[in-house]
C-alpha positions as CSV (number, residue, x, y, z in Angstrom):
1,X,6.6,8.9,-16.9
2,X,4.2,7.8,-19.6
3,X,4.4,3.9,-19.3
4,X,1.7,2.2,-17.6
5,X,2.4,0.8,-13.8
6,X,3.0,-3.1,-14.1
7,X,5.1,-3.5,-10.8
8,X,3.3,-2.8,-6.7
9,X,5.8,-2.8,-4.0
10,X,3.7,-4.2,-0.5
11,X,5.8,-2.8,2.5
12,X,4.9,-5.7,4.8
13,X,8.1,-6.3,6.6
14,X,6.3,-4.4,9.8
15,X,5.6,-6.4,13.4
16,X,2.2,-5.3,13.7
17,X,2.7,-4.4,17.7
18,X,-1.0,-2.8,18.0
19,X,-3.2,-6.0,17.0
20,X,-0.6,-8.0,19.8
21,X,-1.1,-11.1,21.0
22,X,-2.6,-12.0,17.7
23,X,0.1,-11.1,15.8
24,X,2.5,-12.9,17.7
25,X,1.7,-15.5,14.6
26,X,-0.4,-13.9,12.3
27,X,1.2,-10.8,10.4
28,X,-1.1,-8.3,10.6
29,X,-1.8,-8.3,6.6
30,X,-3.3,-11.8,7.5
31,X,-5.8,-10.6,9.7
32,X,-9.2,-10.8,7.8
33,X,-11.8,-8.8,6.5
34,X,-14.8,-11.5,6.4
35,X,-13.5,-14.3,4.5
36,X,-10.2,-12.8,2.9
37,X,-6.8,-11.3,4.5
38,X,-6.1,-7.6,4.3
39,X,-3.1,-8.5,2.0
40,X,-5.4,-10.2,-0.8
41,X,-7.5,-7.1,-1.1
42,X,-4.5,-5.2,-1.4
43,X,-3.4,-7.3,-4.4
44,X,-7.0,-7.5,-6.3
45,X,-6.4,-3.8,-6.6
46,X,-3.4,-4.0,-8.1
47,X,-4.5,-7.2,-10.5
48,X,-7.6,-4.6,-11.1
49,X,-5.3,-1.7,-11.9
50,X,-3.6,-4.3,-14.6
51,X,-0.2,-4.8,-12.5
52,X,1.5,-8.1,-13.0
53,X,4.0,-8.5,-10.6
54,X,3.6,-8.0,-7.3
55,X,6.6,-7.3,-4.7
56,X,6.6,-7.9,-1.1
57,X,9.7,-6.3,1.1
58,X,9.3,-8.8,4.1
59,X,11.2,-9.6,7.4
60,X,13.2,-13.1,7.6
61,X,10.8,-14.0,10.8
62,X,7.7,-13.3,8.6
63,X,6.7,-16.4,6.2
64,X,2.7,-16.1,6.2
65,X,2.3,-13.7,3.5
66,X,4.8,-15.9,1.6
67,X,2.8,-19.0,2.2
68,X,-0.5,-17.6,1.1
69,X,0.4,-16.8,-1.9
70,X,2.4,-19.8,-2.4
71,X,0.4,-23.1,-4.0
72,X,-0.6,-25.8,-1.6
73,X,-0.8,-28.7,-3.0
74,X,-2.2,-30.9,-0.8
75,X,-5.1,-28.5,0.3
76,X,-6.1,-28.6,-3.5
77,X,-6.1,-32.1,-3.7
78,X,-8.1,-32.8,-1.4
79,X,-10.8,-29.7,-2.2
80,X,-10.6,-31.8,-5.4
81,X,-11.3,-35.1,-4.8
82,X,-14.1,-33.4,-2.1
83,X,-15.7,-32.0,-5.7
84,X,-15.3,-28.6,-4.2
85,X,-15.1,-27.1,-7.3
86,X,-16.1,-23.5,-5.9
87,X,-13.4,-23.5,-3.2
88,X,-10.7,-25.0,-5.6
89,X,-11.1,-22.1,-8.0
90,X,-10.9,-19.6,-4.4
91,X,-7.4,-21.2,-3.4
92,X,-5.8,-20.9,-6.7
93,X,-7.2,-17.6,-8.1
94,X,-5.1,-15.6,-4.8
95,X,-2.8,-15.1,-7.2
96,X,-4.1,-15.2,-10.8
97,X,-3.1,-16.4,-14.2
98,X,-0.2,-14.4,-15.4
99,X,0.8,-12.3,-11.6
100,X,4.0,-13.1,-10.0
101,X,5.2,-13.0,-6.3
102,X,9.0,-11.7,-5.9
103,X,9.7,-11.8,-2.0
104,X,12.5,-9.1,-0.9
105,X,13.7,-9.4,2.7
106,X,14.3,-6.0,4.2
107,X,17.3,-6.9,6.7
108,X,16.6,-4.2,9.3
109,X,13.6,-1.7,10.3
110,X,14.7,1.7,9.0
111,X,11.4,2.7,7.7
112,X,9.1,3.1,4.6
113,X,11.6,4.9,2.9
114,X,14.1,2.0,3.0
115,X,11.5,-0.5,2.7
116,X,10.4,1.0,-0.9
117,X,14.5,0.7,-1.8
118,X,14.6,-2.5,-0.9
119,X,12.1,-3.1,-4.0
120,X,14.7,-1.5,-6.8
121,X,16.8,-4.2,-8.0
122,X,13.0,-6.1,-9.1
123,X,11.3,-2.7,-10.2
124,X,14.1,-1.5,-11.8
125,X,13.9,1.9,-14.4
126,X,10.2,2.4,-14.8
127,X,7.1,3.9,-13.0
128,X,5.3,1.7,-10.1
129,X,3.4,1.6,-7.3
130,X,3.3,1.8,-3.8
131,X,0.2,0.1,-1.5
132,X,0.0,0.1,2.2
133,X,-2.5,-3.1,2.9
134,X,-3.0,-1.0,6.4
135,X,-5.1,1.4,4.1
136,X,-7.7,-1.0,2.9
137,X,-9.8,1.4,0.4
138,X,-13.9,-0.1,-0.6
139,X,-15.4,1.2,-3.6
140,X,-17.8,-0.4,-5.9
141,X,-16.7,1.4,-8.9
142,X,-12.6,1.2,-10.3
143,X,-10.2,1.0,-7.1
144,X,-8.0,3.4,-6.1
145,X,-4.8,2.4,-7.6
146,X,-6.7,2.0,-11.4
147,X,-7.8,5.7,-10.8
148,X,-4.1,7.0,-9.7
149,X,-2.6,4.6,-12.6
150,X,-4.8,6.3,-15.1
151,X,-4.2,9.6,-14.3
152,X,0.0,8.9,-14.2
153,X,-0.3,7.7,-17.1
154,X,-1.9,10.3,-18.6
155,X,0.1,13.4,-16.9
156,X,3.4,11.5,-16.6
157,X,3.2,12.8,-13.4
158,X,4.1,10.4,-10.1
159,X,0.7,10.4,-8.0
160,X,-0.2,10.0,-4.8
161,X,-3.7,9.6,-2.6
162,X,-4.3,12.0,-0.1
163,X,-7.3,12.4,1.7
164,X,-8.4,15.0,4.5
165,X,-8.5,14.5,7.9
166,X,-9.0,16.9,11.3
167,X,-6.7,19.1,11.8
168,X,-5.6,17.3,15.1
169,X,-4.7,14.5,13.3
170,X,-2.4,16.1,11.2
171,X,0.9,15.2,13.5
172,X,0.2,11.2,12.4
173,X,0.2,11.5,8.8
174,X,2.6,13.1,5.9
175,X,0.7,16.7,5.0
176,X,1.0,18.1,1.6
177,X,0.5,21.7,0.2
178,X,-1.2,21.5,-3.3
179,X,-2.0,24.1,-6.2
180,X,-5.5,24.6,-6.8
181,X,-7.4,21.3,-7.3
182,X,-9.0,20.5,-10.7
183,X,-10.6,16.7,-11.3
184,X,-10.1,15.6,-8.5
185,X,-6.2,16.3,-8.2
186,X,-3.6,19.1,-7.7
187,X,0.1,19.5,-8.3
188,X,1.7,19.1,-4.6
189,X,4.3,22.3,-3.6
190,X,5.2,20.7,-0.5
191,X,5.3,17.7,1.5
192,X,5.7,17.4,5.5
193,X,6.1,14.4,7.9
194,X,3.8,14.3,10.7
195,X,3.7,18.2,11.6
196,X,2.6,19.7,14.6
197,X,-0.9,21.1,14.1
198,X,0.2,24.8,13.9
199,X,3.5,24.0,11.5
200,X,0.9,21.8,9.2
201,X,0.9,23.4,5.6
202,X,-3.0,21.9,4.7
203,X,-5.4,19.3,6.5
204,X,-4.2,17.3,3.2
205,X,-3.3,13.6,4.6
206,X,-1.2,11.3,2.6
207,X,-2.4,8.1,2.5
208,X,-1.2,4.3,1.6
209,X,-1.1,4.7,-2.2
210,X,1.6,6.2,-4.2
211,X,2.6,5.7,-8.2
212,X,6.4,6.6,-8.7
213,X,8.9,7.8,-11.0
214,X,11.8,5.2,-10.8
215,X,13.6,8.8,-9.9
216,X,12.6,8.1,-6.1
217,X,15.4,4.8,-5.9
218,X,17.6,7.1,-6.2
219,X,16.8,9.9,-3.8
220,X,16.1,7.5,-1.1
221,X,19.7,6.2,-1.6
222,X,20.8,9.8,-0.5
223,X,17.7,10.2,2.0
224,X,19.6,10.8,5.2
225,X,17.9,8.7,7.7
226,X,15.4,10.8,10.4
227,X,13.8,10.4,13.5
228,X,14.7,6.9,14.9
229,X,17.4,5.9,12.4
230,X,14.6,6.1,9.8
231,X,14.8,6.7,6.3
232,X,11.5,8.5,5.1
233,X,9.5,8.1,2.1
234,X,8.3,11.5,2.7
235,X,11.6,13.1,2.8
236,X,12.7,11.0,-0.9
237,X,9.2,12.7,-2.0
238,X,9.9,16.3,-1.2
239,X,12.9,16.1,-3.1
240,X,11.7,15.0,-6.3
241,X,9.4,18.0,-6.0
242,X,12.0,20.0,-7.5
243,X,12.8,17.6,-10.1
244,X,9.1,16.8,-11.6
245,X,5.7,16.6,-11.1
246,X,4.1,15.4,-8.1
247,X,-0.1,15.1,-8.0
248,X,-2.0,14.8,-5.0
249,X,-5.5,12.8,-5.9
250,X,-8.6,12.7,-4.4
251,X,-9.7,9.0,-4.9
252,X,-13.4,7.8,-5.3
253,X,-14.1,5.5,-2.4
254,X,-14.0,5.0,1.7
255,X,-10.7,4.7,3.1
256,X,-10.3,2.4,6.3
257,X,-7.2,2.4,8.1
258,X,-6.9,-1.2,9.2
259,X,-4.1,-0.3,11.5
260,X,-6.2,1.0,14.4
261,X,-8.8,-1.7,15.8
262,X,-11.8,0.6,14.8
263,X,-10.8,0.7,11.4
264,X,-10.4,-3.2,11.4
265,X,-13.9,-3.0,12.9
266,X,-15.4,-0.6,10.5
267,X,-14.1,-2.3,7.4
268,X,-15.4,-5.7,8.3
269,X,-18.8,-4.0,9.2
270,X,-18.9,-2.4,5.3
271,X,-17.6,-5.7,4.1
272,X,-20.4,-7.5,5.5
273,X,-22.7,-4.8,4.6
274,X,-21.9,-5.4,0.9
275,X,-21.4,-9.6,0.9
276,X,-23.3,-11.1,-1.5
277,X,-24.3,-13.8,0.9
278,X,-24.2,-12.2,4.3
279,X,-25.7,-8.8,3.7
280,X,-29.3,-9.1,4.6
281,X,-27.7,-11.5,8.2
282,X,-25.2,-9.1,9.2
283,X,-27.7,-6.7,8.3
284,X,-30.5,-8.1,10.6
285,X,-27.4,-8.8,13.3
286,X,-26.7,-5.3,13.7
287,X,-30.2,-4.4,13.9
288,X,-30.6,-6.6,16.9
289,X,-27.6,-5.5,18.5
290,X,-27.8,-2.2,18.4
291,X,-31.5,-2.9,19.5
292,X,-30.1,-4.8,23.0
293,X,-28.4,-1.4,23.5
294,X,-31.0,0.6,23.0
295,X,-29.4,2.4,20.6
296,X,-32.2,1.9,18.1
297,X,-35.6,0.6,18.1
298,X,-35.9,-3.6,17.4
């Protein structure tokens, strides 16, 4: 697996249960991070890691995501005849020049697993990506998925980010066993769904970025489903263990899991932090804030 990643598969078929009522409406990738949705930052790191078509495996209920990314006409005509120049170029660049949409519906819930096959007949024979818009990942140099799509493509090796975590947080994530780590990454020997603490093999945490060998398609299709009538990613991933490489990398930036309501909180707190235009307010904000609790000193 030599080729350079040009297809992301965006698993965002899930209800979003945890952020309820608002995402009685609003699919959780929609919720926003200042001024954009979780979803478009997903994308800009693929666009920045120099993938040109994008594929979302979707519910039939869920039509948001599909909207955004859809053009609205009328919206631009009229930030057009406004002279909004600034806002027009915002509303068409979601998607830009030369990046393609494809929308898969995944029929039923039977997990990541199955939501990554539903992807095949658009990604077809060759290496791609997986991103979790959940795992919203801030760095100021190259993002995540550029880092793991440079080293694929230089090891021919599928890759994917883990990160540590406490050891009694082990039982939420998929745990991997690695060789000895060298620049950053490691060769993975094994690879666990959500262990107990005691069975865990490392503290090593998968997290929402994977690059593939097109190899996976087809051990998910004879990925017995799991716990719940789910078919796991995991599980298609420890088999291809034995057929090829698998690297576990440590990428260069803050991961904020935008599933839990502190990690929404904390990633729009960094976000602000780091705004051009609302740094030095959200700054002064906070400091008043935290001063009314007496946390620090006004």
């Amino acid at each position: 697996m030599t080729r350079r990643i040009r297809k992301v598969v965006f698993p965002v078929a899930g209800l979003g249960t945890r952020f309820l009522p608002a995402t009685k409406t609003v699919p959780k990738e929609m919720l926003p991070i200042v001024d954009r949705p979780l979803i478009q930052y997903a994308v800009d790191e693929a666009v920045e890691a120099g993938c040109d078509t994008m594929v979302f495996v979707t519910n039939r209920y869920k039509h948001a995501v599909a909207d955004y990314f859809d053009k609205a006409y009328e919206l631009e005509e009229k930030l057009e005849a406004a002279g909004k120049g600034e806002l027009l170029e915002v509303v068409r660049n979601v998607l830009p020049k030369g990046v393609r949409a494809v929308f898969v519906t995944q029929a039923e819930a039977l997990g990541l697993g199955h939501a990554v096959l539903c992807a095949k007949p658009v990604v077809g024979d060759e290496p791609f990506a997986v991103i979790l818009p959940d795992d919203l990942i801030w760095n100021r140099g190259p993002g995540a998925l550029s880092q793991m799509a440079d080293v694929a493509e230089a090891t021919g090796a599928s890759v994917i980010a883990t990160q540590a975590v406490p050891a009694a947080q082990v039982s939420s994530y998929g745990i991997v066993a690695t060789e000895t780590f060298s620049e950053r990454r490691g060769r993975i020997t094994a690879i666990v769904e959500k262990p107990r603490p005691a069975d865990a093999p490392s503290n090593l945490a998968v997290v929402g970025r994977y690059v593939l060998s097109p190899r996976i398609f087809d051990l998910l299709e004879s990925t017995r489903p799991g716990a719940g009538g789910e078919i796991q990613l995991t599980d298609a991933i420890s088999a291809l263990l034995a057929e090829e490489a698998v690297l576990a990398y440590h990428f260069q930036g803050t991961r904020f899991d935008c599933g839990t309501h502190i990690g929404l909180i904390e990633a729009t707190i960094r976000h602000a932090l780091d705004h051009e235009k609302l740094s030095e307010a959200a700054q002064g904000f906070m400091r008043e804030a935290l001063a009314e609790l007496g946390v620090v000193d006004s």
